[in-house]
N, C-alpha and C positions, 0 to 999 in steps of 0.2 A: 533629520533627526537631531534632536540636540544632542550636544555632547558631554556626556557628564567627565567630570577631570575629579580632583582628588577632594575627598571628604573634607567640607567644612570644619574647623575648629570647634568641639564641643565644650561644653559644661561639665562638670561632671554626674551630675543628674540625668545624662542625657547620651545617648551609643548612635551612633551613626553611622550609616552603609560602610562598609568598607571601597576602596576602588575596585572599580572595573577587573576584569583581565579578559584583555582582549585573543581572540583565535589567534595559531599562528605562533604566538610568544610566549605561551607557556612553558613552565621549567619542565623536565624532564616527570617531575615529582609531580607534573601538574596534569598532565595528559588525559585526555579526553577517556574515561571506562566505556569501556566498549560492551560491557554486559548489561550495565546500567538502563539503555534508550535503546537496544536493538541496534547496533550501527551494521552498516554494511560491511563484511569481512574484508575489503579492501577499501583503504583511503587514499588508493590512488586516482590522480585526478587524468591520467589518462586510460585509465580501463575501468570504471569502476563495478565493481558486482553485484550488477543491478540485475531487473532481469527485462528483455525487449522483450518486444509486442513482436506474437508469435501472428496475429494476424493477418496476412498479406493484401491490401488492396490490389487492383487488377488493372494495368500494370504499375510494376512497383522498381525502384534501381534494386539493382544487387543490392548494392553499397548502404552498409547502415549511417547515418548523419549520427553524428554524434557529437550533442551541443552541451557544453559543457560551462556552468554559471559557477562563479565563485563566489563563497557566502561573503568573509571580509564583516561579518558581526561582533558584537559586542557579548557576552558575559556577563550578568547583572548579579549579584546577592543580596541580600535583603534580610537582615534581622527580622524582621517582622512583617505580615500579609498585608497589613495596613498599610506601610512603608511600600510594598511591590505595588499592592493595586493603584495607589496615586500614583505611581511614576510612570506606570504601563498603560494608563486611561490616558497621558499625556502624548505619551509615543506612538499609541494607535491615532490619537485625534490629530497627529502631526501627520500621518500617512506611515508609519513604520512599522512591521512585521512585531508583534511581542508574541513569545509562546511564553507564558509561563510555565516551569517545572516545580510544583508545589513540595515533592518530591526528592531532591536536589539529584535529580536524574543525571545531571554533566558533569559537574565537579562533586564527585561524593566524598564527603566531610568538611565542605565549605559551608555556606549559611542554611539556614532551614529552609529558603525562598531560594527560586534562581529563576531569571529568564532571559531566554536568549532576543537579542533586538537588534533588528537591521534593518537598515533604509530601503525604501522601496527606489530602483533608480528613478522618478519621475515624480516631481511633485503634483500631488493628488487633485485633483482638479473639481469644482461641483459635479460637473459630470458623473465621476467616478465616485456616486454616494454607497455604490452597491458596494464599490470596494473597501472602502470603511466603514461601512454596515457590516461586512462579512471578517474583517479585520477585529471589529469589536466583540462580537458572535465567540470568534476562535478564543480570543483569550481568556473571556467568559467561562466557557465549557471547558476550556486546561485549568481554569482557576479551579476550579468546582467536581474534579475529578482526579485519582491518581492511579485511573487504570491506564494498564501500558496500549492497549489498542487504543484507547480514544488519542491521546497524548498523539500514540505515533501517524492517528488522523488528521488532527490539530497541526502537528509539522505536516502534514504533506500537502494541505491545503494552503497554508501560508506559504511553503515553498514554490506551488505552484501561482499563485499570486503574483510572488517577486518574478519568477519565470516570465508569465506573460509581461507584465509590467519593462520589463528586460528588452527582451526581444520583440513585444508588438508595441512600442509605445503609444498608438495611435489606436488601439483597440477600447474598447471599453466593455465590460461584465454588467452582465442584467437580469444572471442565475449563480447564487452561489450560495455559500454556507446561512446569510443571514437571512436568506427564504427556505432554504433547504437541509439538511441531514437524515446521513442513512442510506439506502441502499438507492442507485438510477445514477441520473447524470450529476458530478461532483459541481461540474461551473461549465459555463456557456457564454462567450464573450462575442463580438461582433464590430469591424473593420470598414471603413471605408475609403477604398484608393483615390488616387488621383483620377486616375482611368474610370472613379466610377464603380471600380469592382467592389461588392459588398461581399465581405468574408463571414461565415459565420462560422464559430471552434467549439468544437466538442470538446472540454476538458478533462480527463479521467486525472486526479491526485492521489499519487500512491506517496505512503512516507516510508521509511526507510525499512526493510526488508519485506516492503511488502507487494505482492503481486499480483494481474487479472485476474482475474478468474473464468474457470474453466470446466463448465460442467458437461461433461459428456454422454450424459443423459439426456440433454434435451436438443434435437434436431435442430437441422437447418442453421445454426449459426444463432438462434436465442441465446445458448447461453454461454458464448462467449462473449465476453467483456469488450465492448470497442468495436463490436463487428459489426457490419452494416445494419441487420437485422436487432439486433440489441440495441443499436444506436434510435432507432425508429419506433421499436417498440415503446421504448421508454418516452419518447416526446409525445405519442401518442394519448399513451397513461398521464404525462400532465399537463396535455388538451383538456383530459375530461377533468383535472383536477380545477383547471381555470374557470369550471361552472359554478363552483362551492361559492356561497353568500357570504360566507367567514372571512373571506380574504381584506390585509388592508391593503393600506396604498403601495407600500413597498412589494409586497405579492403582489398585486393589480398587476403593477408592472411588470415585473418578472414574466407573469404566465402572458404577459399581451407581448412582449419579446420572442416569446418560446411559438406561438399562431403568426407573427408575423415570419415568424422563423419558415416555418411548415408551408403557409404562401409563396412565400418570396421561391421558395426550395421546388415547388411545382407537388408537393405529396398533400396525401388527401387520406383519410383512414378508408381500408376497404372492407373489413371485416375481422374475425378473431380465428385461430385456428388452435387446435387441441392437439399437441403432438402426440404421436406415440399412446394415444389413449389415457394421457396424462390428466385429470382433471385439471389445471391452471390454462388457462388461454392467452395466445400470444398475439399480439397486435400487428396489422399486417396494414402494409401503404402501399396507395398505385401513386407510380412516378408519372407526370405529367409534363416533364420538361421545367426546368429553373429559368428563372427570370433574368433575363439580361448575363451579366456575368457575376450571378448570386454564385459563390461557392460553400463547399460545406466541410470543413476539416477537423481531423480528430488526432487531439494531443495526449501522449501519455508523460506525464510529468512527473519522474520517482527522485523522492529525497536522500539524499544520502551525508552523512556528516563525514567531516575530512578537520584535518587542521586546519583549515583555514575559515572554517566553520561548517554552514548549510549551503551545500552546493545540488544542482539537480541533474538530472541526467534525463535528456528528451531525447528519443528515434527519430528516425524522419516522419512527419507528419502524418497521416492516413489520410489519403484523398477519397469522399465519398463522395463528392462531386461527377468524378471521374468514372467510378465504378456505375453510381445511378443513371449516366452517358453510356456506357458501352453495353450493359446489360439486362437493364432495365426500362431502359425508353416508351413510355403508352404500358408497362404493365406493373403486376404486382411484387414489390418484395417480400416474398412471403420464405423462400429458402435459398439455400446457399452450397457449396458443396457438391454441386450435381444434382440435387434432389429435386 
């Protein structure tokens, strides 16, 4: 990311950004509004009050992981949107996280523009077009909205980016905001070891007080968030999305990711089932056995702000690999639960 330092000498015909302030160093008088963006009621960076993934893969440690990223972002203001949108078209095409807050959601009574901007640890690679495809996407959509759910989707997908970016540097996204928005899987990235092991991640992006979801009306494990059966259903619904004539190159690929995904994984669609007498039908997969050491894991990724900026808070991973091993083998995931 570059580094911007202190405002240019103007004219007097002419107003100039003011500097930076950076996380972290702010005055007392300057501190983050916590009512402003929804923050999480605690900004501690060793508990923070997030909320974990209530769903248990089988088997699972006790012990919850808990990985903890430090933001270490920038601050931006900006007199004017014209002013923001050049500098943040720049930041994204470098590889760098911009949310804009059109808003001024962070520091309220600073400029009419704000946005927050932080390096991704890893410079962005061609490979990595989805991820500045999905980088440009997000800034778009916070440019062009100042409702507080979109925004606080906006942060949880960018946080979740820098997250993977962090800890998988070797992974690469081939599903995410800039084929996607709205309700199924948030991003889908994909791994390959030394050994050969191909990983494939279910990403779910939550941003800051936000959590699974958790419908208790609908059987078998559909409709919870993250659960084996949600997780399937949903790649199934965009199998059939990958038929549409409409798609361009960047979808192409995305949805040829997502069948390779479903291959490689040994699942096959087996039919639709009606819970509960429900009119909506839920997508059910026979397991077949995965290919070689294809795994399949599931990231919950929740943003939460601190002083030191945009930090994220991830559980231990959800192994569905493991779970489609022990008790599913040659048959259908169709429930969960005992059912």
């Amino acid at each position: 990311m570059s580094s911007p330092g202190l405002p240019k000498p103007s004219d007097s015909n002419k107003r100039v950004r003011k500097p930076v302030k950076r996380f972290g160093s702010w005055q007392d008088s300057q501190q983050l509004d916590m009512r402003a963006i929804r923050f999480s009621p605690s900004t501690s960076s060793s508990s923070p009050s997030v909320p974990k993934t209530e769903y248990q893969a089988a088997p699972r440690p006790e012990c919850m992981e808990q990985i903890i990223m430090s933001g270490n972002g920038t601050l931006m203001e900006f007199e004017t949107r014209e002013e923001m949108e050049k500098e943040l078209q720049k930041e994204t095409a470098a590889g760098s996280m911009a949310i804009p807050f059109p808003n001024r959601a962070i520091n309220v009574g600073g400029e009419p523009y704000q946005a927050y901007v932080q390096s991704l640890p890893a410079v962005l690679s061609q490979a990595d077009s989805m991820i500045s495809s999905s980088l440009g996407a997000l800034t778009t959509q916070a440019m062009n909205t100042v409702a507080s759910n979109q925004i606080t989707e906006v942060v949880g997908e960018n946080a979740a980016i820098n997250y993977m970016k962090q800890h998988y540097p070797g992974a690469q996204m081939f599903w995410g905001p800039a084929v996607h928005r709205g309700a199924g899987i948030d991003q889908i990235w994909w791994s390959r070891a030394t050994d050969r092991t191909v990983t494939y991640y279910i990403v779910e992006a939550k941003g800051p007080g936000a959590k699974l979801q958790d419908d208790p009306f609908v059987a078998g494990g559909f409709g919870e968030q993250m659960s084996l059966p949600w997780v399937l259903h949903n790649l199934v619904t965009m199998t059939h999305s990958a038929k549409r004539t409409d798609l361009n190159e960047e979808q192409i690929a995305a949805y040829t990711g997502v069948l390779e995904l479903m291959e490689a994984m040994g699942l096959t669609e087996e039919s639709q089932t009606a819970l509960g007498g429900a009119s909506k039908k839920y997508n059910k997969c026979k397991y077949s056995g995965r290919q070689g050491r294809t795994k399949l894991v599931g990231i919950v990724a929740t943003a939460y702000w601190a002083d030191v900026g945009l930090n994220t808070f991830v559980p231990q991973p959800i192994d569905y690999s493991l779970e489609l091993d022990l008790r599913f083998q040659g048959k259908t995931v169709e429930y969960l639960n005992g059912h």
